[in-house]
C-alpha positions in Angstrom: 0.0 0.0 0.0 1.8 3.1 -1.1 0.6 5.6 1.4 0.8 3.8 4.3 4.2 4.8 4.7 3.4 8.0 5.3 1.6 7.5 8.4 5.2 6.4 9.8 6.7 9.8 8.8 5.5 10.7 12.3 6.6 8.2 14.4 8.1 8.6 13.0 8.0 5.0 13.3 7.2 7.7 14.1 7.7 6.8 17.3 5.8 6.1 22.3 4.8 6.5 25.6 1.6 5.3 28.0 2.2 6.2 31.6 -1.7 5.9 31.7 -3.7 4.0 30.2 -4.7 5.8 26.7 -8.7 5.5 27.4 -8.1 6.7 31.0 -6.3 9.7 29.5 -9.6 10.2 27.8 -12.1 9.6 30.8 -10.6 11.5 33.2 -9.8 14.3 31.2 -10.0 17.9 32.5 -10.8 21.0 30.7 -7.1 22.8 29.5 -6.6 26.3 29.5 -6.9 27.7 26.7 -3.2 28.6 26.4 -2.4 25.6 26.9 -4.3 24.3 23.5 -3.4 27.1 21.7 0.3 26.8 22.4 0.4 22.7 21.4 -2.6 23.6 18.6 0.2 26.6 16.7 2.8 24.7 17.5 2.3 21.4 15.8 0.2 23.4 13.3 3.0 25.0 11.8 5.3 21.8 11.7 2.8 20.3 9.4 2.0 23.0 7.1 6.1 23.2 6.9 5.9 19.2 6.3 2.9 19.8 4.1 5.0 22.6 1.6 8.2 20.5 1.7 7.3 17.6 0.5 4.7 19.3 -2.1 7.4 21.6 -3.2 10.5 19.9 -2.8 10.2 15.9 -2.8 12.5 15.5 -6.0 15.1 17.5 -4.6 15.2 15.9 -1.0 14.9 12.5 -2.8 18.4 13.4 -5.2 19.6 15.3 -1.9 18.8 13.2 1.3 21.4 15.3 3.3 19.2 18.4 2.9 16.0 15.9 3.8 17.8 14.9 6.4 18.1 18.5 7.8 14.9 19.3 7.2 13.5 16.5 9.3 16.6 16.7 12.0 15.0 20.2 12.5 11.1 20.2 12.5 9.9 16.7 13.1 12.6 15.1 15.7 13.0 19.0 17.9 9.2 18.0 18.6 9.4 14.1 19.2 10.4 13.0 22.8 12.6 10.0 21.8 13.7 9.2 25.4 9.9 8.4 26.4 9.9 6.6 23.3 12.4 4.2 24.1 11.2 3.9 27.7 8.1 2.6 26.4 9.1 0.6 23.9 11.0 -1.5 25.9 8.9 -1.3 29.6 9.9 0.6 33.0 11.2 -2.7 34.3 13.4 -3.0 31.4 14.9 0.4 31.1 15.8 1.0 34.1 17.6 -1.9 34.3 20.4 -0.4 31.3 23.1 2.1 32.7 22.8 5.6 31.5 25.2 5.0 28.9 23.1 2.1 27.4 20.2 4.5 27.1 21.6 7.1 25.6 23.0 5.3 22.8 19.7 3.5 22.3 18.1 7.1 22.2 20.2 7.8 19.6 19.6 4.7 17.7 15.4 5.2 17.8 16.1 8.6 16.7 17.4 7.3 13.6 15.3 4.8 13.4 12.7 7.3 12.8 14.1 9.5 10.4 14.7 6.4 8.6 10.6 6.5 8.6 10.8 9.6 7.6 12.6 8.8 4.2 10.2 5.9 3.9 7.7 8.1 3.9 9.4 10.5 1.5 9.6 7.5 -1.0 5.6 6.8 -0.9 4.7 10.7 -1.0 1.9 10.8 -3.3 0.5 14.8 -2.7 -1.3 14.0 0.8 -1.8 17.3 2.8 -1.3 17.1 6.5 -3.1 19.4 9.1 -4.5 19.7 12.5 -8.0 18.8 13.6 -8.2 19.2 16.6 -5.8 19.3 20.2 -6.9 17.8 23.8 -4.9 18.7 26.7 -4.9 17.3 29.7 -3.2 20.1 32.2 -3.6 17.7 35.0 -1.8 15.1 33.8 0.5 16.7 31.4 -0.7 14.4 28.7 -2.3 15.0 25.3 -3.7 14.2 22.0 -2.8 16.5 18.5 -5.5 15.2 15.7 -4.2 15.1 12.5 -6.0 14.9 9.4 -4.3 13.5 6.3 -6.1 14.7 3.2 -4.9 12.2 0.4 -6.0 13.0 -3.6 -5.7 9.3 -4.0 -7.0 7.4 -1.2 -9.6 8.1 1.2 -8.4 10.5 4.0 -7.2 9.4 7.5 -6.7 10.8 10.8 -3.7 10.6 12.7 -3.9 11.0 16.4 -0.3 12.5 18.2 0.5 11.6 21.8 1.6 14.1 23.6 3.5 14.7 26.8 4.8 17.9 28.8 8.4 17.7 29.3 10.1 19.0 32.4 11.0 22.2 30.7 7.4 22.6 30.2 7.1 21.9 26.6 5.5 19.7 24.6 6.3 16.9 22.7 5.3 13.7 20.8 5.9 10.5 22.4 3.7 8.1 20.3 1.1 7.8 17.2 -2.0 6.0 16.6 -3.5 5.3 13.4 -7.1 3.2 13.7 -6.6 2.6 16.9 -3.0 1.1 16.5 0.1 2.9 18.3 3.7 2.5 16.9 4.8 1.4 20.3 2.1 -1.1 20.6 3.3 -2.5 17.5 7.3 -2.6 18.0 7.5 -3.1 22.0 7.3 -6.7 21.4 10.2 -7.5 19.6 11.8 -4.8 21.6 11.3 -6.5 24.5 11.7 -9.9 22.5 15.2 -9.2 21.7 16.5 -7.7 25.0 15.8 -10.3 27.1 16.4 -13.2 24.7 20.0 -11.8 23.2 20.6 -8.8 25.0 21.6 -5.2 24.7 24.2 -5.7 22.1 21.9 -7.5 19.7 19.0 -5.2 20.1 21.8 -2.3 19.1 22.8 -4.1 16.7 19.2 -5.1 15.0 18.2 -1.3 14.8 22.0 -0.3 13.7 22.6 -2.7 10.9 18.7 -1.9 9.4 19.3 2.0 9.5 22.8 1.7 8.5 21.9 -0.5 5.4 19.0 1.7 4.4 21.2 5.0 4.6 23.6 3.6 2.5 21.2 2.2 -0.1 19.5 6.2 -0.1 23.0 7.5 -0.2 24.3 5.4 -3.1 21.2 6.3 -5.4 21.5 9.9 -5.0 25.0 8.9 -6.7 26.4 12.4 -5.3 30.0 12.3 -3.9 29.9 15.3 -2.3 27.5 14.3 0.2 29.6 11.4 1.7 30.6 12.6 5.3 27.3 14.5 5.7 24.2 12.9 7.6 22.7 10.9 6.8 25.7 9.6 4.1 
């Protein structure tokens, strides 16, 4: 299905986190100030118009020049995802806490490219969808929200994308997680997450997510067929 891909452009895979339970989230919600909504509302607003332009305007060129993709998406889409939540819920309190700072941190670093390599998967399926917001529900309370997003495709019927949302500690706000028909990323990949770490280990899970961005990079690198992009992200 050629569009599916771009659903992961924001989890990218994207990428998630579920302190609570998603439907209590929902249940127990309280009303936000307004503030609050309009501050997530502009904010993720404007990072999908930008998403919307570039890839309208400029797919060819970021798909001959996946340095400058790579830039654009290093800026916008990962400044707003909160990849250490991500990781702690892909692989389970118990389990994260049980790697040394140094462990997490690199793992971090490995889901972050992990989904930017979503990102140029979703650059490779773009077929002129138009992404913006619907709607935003804040929970002040709980520092927990949800950014609809409503994918407007000239192809396929149009779909809604639902952003999780957390307050960091410097009182910002970030995605953690997406859904799509009820399906989150991190429901989807905690598994074999979880699968691997406790069957092979640390090393191999490192390895698993290191080998399959490295290999993908390379093969987006090699078609651009542009030497002077070798030493640059992502070449």
């Amino acid at each position: 299905m050629k569009n599916w891909g771009l659903g992961r452009l924001f989890i990218p895979a994207m990428m998630s986190l579920v302190i609570l339970p998603l439907c209590a989230a929902q249940e127990e919600s309280v009303p936000a100030p307004e503030d609050a909504k309009a501050i997530v509302h502009t904010q993720f607003d404007a990072l999908f118009t930008s998403v919307t332009h570039q890839l309208t305007n400029n797919q060819e060129i970021y798909l001959s020049n996946p340095v400058a993709y790579y830039d654009f998406i290093a800026s916008t889409v990962i400044n707003l995802w909160d990849s250490s939540s991500t990781t702690r819920a892909l692989l389970g309190k118990s389990l994260y806490t049980k790697l040394s700072n140094q462990q997490r941190l690199s793992l971090i670093a490995t889901v972050d490219q992990t989904l930017v390599r979503y990102a140029f998967e979703g650059l490779e399926s773009y077929g002129g969808q138009a992404f913006r917001v619907a709607d935003v529900v804040v929970n002040e309370k709980q520092g927990m929200g949800w950014v609809q997003v409503l994918m407007e495709s000239p192809i396929i019927p149009d779909i809604n994308l639902d952003i999780l949302i957390k307050r960091t500690e410097a009182n910002a706000w970030q995605a953690v997680d997406i859904r799509v028909k009820g399906i989150t990323y991190v429901a989807i990949k905690k598994h074999k997450y979880r699968e691997i770490l406790e069957e092979q280990g640390f090393n191999a899970l490192m390895d698993n997510l290191t080998d399959k961005n490295t290999d993908f990079f390379k093969a987006v690198c090699a078609g651009a067929n542009n030497p002077e992009l070798e030493g640059s992200a992502p070449c």
